[in-house]
TITI-426183 format. One record per residue (C-alpha): residue number from 0; z, y, x. Coordinates in Angstrom, 3 decimals. Example, Ala and Ser with C-alpha at 12.3 -4.5 7.8 and 13.67 -1.06 7.14 Angstrom:
<sites>
SITE   mifi          Z          Y          X
SITE      0      7.800     -4.500     12.300
SITE      1      7.140     -1.060     13.670
</sites>
This chain:
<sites>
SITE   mifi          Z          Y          X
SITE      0    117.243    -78.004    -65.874
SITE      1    114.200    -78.421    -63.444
SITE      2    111.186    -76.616    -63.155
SITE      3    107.386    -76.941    -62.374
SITE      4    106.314    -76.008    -58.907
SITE      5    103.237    -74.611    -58.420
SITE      6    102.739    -75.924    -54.922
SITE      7    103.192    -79.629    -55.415
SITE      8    102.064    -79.165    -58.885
SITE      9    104.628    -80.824    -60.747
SITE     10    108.023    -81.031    -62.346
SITE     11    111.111    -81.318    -60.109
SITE     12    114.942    -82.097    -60.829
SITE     13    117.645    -80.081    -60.814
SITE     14    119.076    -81.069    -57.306
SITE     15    115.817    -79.326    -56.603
SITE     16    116.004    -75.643    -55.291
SITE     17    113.485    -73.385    -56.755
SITE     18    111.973    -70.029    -55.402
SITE     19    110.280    -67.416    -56.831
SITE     20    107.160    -65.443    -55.067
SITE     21    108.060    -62.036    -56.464
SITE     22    108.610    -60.823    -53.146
SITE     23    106.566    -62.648    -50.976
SITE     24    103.639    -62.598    -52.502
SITE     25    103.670    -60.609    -55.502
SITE     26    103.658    -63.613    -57.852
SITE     27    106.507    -64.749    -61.100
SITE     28    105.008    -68.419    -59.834
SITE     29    108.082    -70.946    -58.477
SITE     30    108.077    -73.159    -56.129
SITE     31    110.573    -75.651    -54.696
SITE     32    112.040    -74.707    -51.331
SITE     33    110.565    -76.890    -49.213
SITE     34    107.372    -75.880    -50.288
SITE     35    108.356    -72.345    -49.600
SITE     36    109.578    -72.736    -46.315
SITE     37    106.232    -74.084    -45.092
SITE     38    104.361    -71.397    -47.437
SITE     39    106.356    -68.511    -44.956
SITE     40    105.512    -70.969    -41.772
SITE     41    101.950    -71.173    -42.629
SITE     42    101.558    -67.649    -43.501
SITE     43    103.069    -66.293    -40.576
SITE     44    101.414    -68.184    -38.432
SITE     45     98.004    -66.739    -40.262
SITE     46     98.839    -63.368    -40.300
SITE     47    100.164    -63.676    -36.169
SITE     48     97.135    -65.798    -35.031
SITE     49     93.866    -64.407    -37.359
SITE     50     91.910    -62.946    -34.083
SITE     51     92.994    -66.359    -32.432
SITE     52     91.014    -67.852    -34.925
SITE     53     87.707    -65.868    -33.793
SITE     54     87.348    -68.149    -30.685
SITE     55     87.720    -71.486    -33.313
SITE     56     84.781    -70.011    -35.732
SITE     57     82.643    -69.232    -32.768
SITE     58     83.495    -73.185    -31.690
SITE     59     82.249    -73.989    -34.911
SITE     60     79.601    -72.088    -35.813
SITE     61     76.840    -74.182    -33.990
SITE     62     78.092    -77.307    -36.147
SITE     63     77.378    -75.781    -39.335
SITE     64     73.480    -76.568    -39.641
SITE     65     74.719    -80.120    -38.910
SITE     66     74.371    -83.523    -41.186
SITE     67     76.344    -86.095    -42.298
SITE     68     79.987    -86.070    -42.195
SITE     69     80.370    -83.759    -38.387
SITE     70     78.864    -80.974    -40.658
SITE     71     80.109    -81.343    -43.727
SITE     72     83.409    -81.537    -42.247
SITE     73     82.662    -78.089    -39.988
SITE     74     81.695    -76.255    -43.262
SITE     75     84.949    -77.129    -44.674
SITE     76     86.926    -76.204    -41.475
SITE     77     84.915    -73.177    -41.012
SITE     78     85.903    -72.027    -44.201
SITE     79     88.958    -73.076    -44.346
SITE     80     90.244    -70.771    -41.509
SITE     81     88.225    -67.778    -42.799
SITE     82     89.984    -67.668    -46.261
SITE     83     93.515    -69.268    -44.378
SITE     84     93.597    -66.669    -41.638
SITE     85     92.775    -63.823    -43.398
SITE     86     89.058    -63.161    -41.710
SITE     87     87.440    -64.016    -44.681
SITE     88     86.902    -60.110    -45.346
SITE     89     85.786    -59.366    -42.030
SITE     90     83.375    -61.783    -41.869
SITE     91     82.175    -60.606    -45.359
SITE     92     82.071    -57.047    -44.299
SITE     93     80.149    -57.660    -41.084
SITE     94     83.275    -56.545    -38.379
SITE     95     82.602    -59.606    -36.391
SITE     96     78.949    -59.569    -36.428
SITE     97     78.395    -57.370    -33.522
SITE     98     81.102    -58.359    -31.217
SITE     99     81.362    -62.770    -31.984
SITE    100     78.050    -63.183    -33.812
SITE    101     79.620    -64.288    -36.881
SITE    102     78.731    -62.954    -40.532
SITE    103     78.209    -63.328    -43.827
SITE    104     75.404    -65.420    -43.561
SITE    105     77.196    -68.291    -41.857
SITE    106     80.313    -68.271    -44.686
SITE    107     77.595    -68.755    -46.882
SITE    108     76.001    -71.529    -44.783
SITE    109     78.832    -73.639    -45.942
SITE    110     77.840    -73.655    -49.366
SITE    111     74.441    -73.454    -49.391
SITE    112     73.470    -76.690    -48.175
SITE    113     72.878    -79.916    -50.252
SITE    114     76.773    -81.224    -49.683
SITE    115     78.208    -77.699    -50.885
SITE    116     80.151    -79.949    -53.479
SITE    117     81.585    -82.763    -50.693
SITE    118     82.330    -79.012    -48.654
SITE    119     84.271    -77.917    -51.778
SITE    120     86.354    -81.136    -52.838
SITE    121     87.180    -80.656    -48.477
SITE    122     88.266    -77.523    -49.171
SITE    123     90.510    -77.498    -52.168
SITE    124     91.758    -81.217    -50.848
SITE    125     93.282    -78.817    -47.666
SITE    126     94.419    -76.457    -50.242
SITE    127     97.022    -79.040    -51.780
SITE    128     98.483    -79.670    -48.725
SITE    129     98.554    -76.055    -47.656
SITE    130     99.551    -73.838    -49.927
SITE    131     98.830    -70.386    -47.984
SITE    132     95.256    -71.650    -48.197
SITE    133     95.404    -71.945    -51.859
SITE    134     96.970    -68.707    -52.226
SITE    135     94.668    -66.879    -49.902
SITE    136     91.610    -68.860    -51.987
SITE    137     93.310    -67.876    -55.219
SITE    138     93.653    -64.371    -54.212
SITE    139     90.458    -63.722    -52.755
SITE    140     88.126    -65.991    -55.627
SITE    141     87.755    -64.430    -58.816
SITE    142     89.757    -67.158    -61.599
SITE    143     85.953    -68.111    -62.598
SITE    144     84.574    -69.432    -59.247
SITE    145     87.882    -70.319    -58.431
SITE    146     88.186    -72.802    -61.768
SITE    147     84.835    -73.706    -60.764
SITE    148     85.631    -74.900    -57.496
SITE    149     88.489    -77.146    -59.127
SITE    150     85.842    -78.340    -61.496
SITE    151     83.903    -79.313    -58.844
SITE    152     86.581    -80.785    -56.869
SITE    153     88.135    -83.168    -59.813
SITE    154     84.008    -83.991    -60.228
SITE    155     83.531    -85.204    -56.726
SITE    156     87.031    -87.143    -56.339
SITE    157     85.958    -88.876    -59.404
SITE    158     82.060    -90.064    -58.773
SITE    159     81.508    -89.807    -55.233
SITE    160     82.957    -91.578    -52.049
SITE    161     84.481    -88.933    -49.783
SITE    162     86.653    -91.153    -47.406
SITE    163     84.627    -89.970    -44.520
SITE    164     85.308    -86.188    -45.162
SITE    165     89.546    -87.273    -45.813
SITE    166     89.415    -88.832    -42.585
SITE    167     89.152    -85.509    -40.595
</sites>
């Protein structure tokens, strides 16, 4: 009997082999084991390389304020590897402020411009290839703005053009 897998969000055969997150992540969710191999790659290499990413937010940071595609597709990188690399709560809390100049106030750069919807189809597009990011997203986001940002995501891949942003 197959299963649904969370990851690649959909059913898979029986020749299939299925995992469950209990232990590594606290979760009854399944996924197939190809999916979980690259879940444990991704996360490691998160957990093992978060003050690495300091140096690529700092890169990145000028960019924001940007238009057009280079910016929009800064926000989404920029926010990608705060939620991916586990930052996203030091950036919130202000530990980086003093030391790398980067706070709060530029996370929420990313979605306060007029593309915040192109920034959040970028970002949940990432998330279905990665699926550390979508964990990390789903574990920091409340289920609300979470579901909103899916909402949001299925509304932009539907009405608006966003070739440019797949591209990066």
């Amino acid at each position: 009997m197959g299963f649904y897998c969370d990851s690649c969000e959909k059913e898979h055969g029986d020749k299939v082999l299925k995992v469950r997150l209990k232990d590594l992540l606290n979760s009854n969710k399944e996924i197939c084991d190809r999916k979980y191999y690259a879940l444990v790659g991704d996360r490691n290499d998160a957990l093992n390389h978060s003050m690495m990413s300091v140096p690529k937010l700092v890169r990145l940071k000028p960019k924001l304020e940007l238009g057009g595609v280079r910016g929009i597709v800064a926000r989404i990188n920029f926010a990608c590897l705060a939620f991916d690399s586990g930052l996203y709560d030091k950036i919130k809390s202000g530990e980086l402020l003093n030391k790398h100049k980067i706070g709060r106030a530029d996370l929420d750069k990313c979605f306060e411009l007029q593309d915040c919807d192109e920034v959040i189809h970028g970002i949940i597009n990432k998330a279905k290839s990665k699926y550390w990011l979508s964990f990390s997203l789903r574990k920091i986001l409340n289920k609300c703005t979470y579901n909103e940002g899916i909402i949001t995501y299925i509304k932009v891949k539907n009405s608006i053009n966003v070739t440019a942003v797949n591209a990066m």
